[in-house]
C-alpha positions as CSV (number, residue, x, y, z in Angstrom):
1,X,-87.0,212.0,-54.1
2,X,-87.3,212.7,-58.0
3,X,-88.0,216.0,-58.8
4,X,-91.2,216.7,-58.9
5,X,-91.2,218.2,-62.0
6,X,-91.1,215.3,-63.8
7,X,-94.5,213.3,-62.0
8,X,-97.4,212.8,-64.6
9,X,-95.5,211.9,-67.5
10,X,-95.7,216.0,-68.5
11,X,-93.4,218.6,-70.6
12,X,-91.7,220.7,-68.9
13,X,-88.6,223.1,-69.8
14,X,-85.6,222.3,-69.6
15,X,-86.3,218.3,-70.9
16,X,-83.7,217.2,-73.2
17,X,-85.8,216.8,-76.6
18,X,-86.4,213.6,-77.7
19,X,-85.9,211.6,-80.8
20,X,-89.1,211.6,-83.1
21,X,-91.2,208.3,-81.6
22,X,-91.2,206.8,-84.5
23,X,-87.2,206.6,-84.4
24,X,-86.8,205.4,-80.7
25,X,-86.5,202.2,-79.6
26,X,-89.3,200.6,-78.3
27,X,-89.4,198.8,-74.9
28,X,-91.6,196.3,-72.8
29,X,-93.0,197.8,-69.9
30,X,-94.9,196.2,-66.4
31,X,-98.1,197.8,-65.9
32,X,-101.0,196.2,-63.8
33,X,-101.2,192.6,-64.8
34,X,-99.8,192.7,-68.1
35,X,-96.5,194.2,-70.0
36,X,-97.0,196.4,-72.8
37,X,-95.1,198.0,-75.5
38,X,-94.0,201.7,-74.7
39,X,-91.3,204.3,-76.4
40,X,-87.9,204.1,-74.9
41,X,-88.1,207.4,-72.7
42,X,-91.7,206.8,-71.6
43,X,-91.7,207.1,-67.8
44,X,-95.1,205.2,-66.9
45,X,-93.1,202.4,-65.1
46,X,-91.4,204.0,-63.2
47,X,-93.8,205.7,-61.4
48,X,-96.1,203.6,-61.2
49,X,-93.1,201.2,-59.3
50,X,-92.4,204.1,-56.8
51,X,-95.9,206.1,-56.4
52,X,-98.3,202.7,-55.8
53,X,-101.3,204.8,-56.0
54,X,-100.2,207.0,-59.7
55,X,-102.7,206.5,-62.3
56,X,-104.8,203.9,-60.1
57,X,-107.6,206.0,-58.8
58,X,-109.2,206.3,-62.4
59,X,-109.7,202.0,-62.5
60,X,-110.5,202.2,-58.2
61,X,-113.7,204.7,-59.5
62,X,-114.6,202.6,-61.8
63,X,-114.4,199.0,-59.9
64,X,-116.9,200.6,-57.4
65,X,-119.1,202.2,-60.1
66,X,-119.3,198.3,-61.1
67,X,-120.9,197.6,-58.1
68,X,-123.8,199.8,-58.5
69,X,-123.8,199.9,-62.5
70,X,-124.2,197.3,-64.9
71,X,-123.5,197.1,-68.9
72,X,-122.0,200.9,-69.3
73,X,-119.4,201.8,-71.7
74,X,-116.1,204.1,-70.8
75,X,-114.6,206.6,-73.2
76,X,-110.8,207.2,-72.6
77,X,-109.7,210.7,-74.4
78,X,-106.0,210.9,-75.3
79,X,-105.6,206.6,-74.5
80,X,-101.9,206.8,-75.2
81,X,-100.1,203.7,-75.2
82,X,-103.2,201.9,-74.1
83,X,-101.8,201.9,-69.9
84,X,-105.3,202.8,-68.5
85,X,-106.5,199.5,-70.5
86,X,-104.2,197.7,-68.7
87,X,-104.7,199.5,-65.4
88,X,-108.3,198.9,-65.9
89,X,-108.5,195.3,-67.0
90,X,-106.0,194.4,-64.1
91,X,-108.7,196.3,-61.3
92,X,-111.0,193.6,-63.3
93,X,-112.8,196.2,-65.1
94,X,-114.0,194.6,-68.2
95,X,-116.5,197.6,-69.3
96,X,-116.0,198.5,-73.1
97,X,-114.1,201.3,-73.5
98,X,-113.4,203.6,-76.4
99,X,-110.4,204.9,-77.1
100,X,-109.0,208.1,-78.8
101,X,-105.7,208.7,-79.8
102,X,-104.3,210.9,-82.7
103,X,-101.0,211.0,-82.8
104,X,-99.3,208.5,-85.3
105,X,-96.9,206.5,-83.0
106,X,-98.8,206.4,-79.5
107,X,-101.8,204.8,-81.8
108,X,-99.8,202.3,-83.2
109,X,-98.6,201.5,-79.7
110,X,-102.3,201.6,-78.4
111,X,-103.1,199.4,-81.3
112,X,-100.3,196.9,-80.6
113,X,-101.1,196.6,-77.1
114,X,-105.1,196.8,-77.3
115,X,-104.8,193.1,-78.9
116,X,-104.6,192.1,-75.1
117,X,-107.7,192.7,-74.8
118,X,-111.3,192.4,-75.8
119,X,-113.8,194.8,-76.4
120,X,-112.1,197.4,-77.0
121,X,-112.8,200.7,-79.8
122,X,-109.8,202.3,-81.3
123,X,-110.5,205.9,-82.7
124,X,-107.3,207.7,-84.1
125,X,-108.5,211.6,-83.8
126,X,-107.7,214.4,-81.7
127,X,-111.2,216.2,-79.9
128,X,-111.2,219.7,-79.6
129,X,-113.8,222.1,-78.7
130,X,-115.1,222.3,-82.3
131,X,-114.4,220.5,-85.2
132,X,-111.7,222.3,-87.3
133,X,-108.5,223.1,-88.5
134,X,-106.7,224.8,-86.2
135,X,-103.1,226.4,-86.8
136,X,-100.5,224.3,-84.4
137,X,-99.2,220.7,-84.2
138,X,-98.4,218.0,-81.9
139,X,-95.7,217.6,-79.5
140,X,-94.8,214.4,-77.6
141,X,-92.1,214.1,-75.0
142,X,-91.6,211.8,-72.0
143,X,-94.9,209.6,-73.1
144,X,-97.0,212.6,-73.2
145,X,-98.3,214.6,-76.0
146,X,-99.8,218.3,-76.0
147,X,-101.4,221.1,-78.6
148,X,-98.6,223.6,-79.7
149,X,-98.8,227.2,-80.1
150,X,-99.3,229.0,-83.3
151,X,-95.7,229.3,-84.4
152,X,-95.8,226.9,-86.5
153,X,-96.8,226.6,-90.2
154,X,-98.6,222.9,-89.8
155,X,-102.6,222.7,-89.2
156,X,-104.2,219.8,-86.7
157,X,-107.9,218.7,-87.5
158,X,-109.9,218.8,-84.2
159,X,-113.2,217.1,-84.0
160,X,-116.1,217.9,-81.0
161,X,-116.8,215.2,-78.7
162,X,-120.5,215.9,-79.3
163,X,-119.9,215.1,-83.2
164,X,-117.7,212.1,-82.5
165,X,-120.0,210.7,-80.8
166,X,-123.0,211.4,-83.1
167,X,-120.9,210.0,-86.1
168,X,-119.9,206.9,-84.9
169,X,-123.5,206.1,-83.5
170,X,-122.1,205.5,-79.7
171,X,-124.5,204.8,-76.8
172,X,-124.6,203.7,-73.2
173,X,-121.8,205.8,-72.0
174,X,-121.4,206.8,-68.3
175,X,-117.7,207.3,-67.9
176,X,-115.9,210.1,-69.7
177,X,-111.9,210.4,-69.2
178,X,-109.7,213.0,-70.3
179,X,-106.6,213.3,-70.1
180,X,-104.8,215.7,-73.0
181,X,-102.4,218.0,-70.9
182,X,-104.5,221.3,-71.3
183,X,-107.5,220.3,-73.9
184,X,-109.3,219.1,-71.2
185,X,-112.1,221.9,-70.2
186,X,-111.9,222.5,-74.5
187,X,-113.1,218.7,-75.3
188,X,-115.4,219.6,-72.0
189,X,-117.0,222.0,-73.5
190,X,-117.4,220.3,-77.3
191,X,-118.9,217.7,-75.4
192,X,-121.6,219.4,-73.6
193,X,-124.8,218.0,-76.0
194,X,-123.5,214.3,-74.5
195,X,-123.2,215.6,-71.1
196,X,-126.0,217.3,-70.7
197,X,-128.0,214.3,-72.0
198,X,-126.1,211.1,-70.5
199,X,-124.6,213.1,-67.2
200,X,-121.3,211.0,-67.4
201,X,-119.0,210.3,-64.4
202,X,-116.3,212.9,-65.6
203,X,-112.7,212.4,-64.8
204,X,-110.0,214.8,-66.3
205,X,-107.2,216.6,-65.4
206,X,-106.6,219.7,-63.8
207,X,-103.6,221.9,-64.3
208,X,-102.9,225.7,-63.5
209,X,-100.0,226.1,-65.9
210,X,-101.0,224.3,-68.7
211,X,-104.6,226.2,-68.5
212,X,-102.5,229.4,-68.5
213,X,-101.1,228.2,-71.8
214,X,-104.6,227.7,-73.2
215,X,-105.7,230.9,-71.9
216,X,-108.1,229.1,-69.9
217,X,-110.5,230.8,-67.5
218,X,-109.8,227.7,-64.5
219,X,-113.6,228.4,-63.0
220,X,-115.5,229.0,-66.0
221,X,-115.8,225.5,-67.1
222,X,-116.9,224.2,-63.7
223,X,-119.7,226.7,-63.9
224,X,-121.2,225.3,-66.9
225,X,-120.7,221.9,-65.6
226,X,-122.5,223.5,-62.3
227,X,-125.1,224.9,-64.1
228,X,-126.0,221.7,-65.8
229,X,-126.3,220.1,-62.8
230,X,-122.9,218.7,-61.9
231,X,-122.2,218.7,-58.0
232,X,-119.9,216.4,-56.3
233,X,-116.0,216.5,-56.8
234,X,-113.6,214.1,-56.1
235,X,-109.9,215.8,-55.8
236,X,-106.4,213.8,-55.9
237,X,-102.9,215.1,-56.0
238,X,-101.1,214.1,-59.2
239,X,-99.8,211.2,-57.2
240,X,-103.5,209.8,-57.3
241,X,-103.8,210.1,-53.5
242,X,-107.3,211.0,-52.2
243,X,-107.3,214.8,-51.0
244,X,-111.0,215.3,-50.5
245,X,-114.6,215.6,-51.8
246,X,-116.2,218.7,-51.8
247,X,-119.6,220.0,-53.8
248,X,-119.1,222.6,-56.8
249,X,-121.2,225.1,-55.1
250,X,-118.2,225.6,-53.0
251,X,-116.4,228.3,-54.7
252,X,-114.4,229.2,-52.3
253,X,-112.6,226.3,-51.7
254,X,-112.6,225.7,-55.5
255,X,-111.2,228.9,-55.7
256,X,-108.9,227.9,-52.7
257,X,-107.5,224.4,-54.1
258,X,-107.0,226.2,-57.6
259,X,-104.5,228.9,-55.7
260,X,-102.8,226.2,-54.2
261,X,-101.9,224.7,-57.4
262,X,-101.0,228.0,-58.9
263,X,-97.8,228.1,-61.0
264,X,-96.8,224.8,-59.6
265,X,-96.4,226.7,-56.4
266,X,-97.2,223.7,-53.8
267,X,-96.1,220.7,-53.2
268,X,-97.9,218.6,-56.1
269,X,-98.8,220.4,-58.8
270,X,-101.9,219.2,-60.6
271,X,-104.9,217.4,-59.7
272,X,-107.3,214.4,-61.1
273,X,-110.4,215.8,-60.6
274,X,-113.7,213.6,-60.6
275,X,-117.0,215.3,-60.9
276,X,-120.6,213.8,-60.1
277,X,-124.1,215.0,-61.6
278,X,-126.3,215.2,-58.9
279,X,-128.5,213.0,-60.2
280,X,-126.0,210.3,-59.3
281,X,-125.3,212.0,-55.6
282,X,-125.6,208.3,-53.8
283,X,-123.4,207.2,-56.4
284,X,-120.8,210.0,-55.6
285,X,-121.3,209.0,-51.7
286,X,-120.3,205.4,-52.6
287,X,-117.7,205.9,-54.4
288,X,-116.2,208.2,-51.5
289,X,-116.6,205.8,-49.2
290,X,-114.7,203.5,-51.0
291,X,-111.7,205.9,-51.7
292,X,-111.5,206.7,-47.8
293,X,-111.4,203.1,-47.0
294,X,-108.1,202.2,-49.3
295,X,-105.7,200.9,-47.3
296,X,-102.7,201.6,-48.8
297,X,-103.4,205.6,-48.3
């Protein structure tokens, strides 16, 4: 089995650094229905070829919030290469979907391979908590990209999801993704005017080592999203297997799944999590059902 180390397309030490994107080769690679243009040492294929469930619970949610909800757009934070597009458009999801991408080379892939499909927004920004310059820069290995730390001399602008959202006059959202190796709760948490206000399906990432880099408190950022009303959570292993569902006012066994995450200490080590106002609690309930009813768990 391939270490484990290396599932989610994530940095870890030890990789052997990479040519700058810009001067790799570029490749065609098979995802959902279509083939798409990736960087030579981006790993999406191949684990999407041997873990059939990787990356495909994000398009399952949204194929069943489809058959509740009508005319909704999707934001995508840190779109990549464009894969989810394709992952979504092959689960014949056909929502609009914004997209947001700032590093130089992934965009231009994302804008290459976008043209497969229609209505689609390309935004080439990074979000960030607040809009500013912050001291760090970006690095991309393996088809993922991540914040540095401060030991470097370059400067990254950062806009809020709350102002992006304002400037560029967009409405009739209901699904906010993130997925930004450790920004996550930070673009969270600049985003919190939208949330409170539209009460989004929220999927992101969740990652005990990478929130240790940020300095991130891992609870702290549920409790806001608790105290604004958020309720039911939907947890998969970074394989995008259905663990459970479980309600935020459950801290215990928030606390609990967190531990066994801990310093990559168990036998996957990061979840997709996928969080519920509870305004929408049927909503959650269908959606639950759905995921217990794949087959091909």
């Amino acid at each position: 089995m391939e270490n484990l180390k290396n599932i989610g397309l994530k940095l870890y030490k030890g990789i052997k650094k990479e040519k700058p994107l810009n001067k790799q080769k570029i490749k065609e690679i098979t995802v959902g229905n279509f083939k798409i243009k990736a960087n030579k040492r981006h790993k999406l294929e191949s684990y999407l070829r041997k873990y059939p469930l990787y990356s495909r619970n994000f398009p399952r949610i949204c194929n069943a919030l489809n058959q509740k909800l009508t005319d909704y757009g999707i934001i995508d934070v840190g779109a990549n290469i464009g894969d989810t597009l394709a992952l979504l458009r092959s689960s014949d999801v056909f929502n609009p979907v914004y997209c947001i991408e700032g590093l130089d080379e992934y965009f231009d892939l994302l804008k290459s391979n976008s043209s497969l499909f229609n209505n689609i927004y390309l935004f080439k920004i990074f979000l960030g908590e607040t809009s500013t310059r912050e001291k760090g820069k970006i690095i991309a290995e393996e088809g993922t990209a991540r914040t540095s730390g401060n030991d470097t001399e370059d400067f990254t602008d950062f806009i809020s999801l709350d102002d992006f959202i304002f400037q560029n006059h967009i409405e009739n959202i209901k699904v906010l993704k993130i997925d930004t190796d450790g920004n996550d709760f930070k673009i969270i948490r600049g985003g919190l005017k939208f949330i409170k206000k539209v009460k989004p399906v929220i999927f992101f990432e969740y990652d005990s080592v990478y929130l240790k880099e940020m300095n991130e408190d891992p609870f702290a950022t549920f409790d806001i999203l608790y105290d604004t009303g958020y309720n039911k959570a939907i947890y998969y292993d970074n394989f995008g297997r259905l663990l459970c569902s479980t309600d935020l006012s459950n801290k215990r066994q928030i606390c609990q799944f967190y531990k066994y995450i801990k310093d990559y200490k168990g036998s996957f080590h990061y979840y997709d999590i996928c969080l519920f106002h509870q305004e929408d609690d049927t909503l959650a309930d269908f959606v639950i059902n759905k995921e217990e009813h794949i087959t091909s768990l």
